[in-house]
N, C-alpha and C positions, 0 to 999 in steps of 0.2 A: 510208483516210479522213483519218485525222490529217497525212499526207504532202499532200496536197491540202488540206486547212484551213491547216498552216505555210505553204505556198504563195501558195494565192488567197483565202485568208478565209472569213468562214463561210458567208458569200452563195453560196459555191459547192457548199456542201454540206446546204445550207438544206432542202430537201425532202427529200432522205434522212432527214436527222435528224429531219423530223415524222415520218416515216414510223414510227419505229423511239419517238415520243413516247408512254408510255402515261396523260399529262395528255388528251394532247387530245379534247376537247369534255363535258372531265367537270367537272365542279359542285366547285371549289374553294375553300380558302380560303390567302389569302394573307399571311402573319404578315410585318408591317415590320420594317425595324429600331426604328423609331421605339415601339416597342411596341402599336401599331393593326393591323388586320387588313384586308381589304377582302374578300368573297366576292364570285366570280364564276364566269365558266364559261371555259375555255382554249378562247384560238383559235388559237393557233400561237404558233410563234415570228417574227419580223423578221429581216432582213437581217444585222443585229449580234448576234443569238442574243437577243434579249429576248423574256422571254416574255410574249403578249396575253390578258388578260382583258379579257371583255365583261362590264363593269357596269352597272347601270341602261341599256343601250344602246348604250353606247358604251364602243368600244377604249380599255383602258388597257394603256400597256406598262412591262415591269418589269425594273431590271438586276438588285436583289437582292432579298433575303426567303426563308420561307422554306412552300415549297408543300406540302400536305397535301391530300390528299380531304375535302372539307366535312360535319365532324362534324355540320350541320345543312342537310340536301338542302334545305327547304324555302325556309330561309331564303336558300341560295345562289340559288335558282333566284327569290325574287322580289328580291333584289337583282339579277341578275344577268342577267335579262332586263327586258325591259318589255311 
C-alpha cells in the first residue's frame, strides 16, 4: 500500500483505506487547533485523505485536528445531522 501511495497518491488508495477506517459513520468530535471543536458524524475520507464530517447537513472537510468518539452522542448527532 505505501509503494502505491509514494507512487500515485492517495486517490489511489482511497477506498481501501475507508475500508480499513474505524471512524467511519460514527458520531465524533473534532478538537481544532484553534481550540473549538465541531461534532459531527464521519463520512469518509476525500481524494487528498481529508477527513468528512457531516454537520448540521452539510460536508465539512478536514486536513487537521484532533478526532475522538463524541463524548456526547446526543449532542453529536443533533449537530450533526438535520
Amino acid at each position: 500500500m505505501l509503494q502505491i501511495f509514494s507512487q500515485q497518491g492517495f486517490a489511489s488508495i482511497k477506498d481501501e483505506w475507508q475500508s480499513f477506517h474505524i471512524y467511519q459513520g460514527k458520531k465524533v468530535v473534532m478538537k481544532l487547533p484553534d481550540g473549538n471543536s465541531d461534532y459531527g458524524i464521519v463520512q469518509g475520507v476525500d481524494k487528498h485523505g481529508a477527513l468528512i464530517m457531516q454537520l448540521n447537513g452539510t460536508n465539512k472537510h478536514y486536513h487537521n485536528g484532533e478526532l475522538s468518539i463524541s463524548a456526547s452522542p446526543k449532542r453529536a448527532l443533533s449537530q450533526g445531522e438535520s
